[in-house]
Residue, then its C-alpha position, 0 to 999 in steps of 0.5 A: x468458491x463462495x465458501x472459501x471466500x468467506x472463509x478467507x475474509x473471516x481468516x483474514x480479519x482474525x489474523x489481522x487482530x492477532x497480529x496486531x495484538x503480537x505487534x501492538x499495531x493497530x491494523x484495522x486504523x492502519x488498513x483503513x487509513x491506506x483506504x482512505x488515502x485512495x479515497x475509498x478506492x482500495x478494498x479491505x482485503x488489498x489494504x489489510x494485506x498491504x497493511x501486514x506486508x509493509x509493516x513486515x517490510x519496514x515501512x511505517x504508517x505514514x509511508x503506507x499511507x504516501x504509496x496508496x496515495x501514490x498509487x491513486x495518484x499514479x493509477x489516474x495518470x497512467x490509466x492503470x488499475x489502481x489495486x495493481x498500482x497499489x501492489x506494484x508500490x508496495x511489493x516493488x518498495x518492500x523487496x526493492x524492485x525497480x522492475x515493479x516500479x518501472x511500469x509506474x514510472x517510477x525508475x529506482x536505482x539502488x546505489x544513488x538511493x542509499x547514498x542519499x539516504x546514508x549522507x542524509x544520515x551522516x553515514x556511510x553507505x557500507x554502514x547502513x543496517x537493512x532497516x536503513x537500507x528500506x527506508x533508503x528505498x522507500x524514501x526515493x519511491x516516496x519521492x519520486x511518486x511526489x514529483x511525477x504525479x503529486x500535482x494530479x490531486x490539485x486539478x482531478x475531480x474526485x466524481x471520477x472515483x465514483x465507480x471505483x468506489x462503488x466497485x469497493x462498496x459492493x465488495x465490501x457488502x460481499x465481505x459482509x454475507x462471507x462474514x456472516x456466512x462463515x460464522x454460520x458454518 
């Protein structure tokens, strides 16, 4: 397992390069840009996945960087594990699926959010191109997570994140020996 983890992490690191040597993304300021929005909370692995599918999903960095946010946000207030906070954002903003995001709190109709969107556009809703459509939807999620749990980042004390953040620094010292450990191999 071990050996298959690091041959994940080595795998993964060179896609995220090559990726963004097609795209012209920079993946790795982007992934660390989602850890810092969880304040070191989020692993390379999680960020760097959630970097690609988002980015393929029609999401800009910035809107990344408002769901991990949001999901540090939302994983303090509902008591909930903020990797699967993070997924649930991401999976349930790319795909529009409100159930992903009902366990959040966050209630995502589909109609009102495009209408919203397409007026704040001055277009009609039958007009709106996919790319539209997702950020109709991401802009909703965006917002909704800013209203219900925005105001948490005023009044929480960041030593609550310590032992998350260790969780993370370790895995990312076990990142480091797989590195290593698959460049041997």
């Amino acid at each position: 397992q071990f050996l298959r983890d690091a041959s994940d992490v080595s795998n993964l690191i060179a896609g995220q390069a090559a990726l963004g040597a097609v795209t012209g993304v920079a993946y790795g300021t982007l992934t660390q840009s989602l850890r810092d929005a969880t304040l070191g909370q989020l692993s390379f692995s999680e960020a760097s996945r959630a970097a690609a599918i988002g980015t393929a999903g029609g999401l800009s960095p910035s809107q990344l960087e408002g769901l991990s946010k949001a999901a540090k946000n939302a994983s303090v207030v509902l008591g909930r594990d903020l990797t699967d906070s993070f997924n649930r954002l991401i999976r349930g903003t790319t795909k529009a699926e409100p159930e992903l995001l009902d366990e959040l709190g966050i209630v995502l109709r589909l109609e009102p959010a495009m209408k919203a969107y397409a007026n704040s556009i001055q277009k009609k809703v039958k007009d709106l191109t996919q790319f539209e459509k997702s950020q109709a939807v991401a802009n909703e999620v965006l917002e909704q997570a800013e209203t219900t749990f925005g105001s948490i980042t005023k009044i929480m004390d960041p030593s609550a994140f310590a032992l998350q953040r260790f969780a993370v620094a370790f895995d990312e010292l076990m990142m480091k020996v797989q590195k290593g450990t698959a460049e041997l191999m």
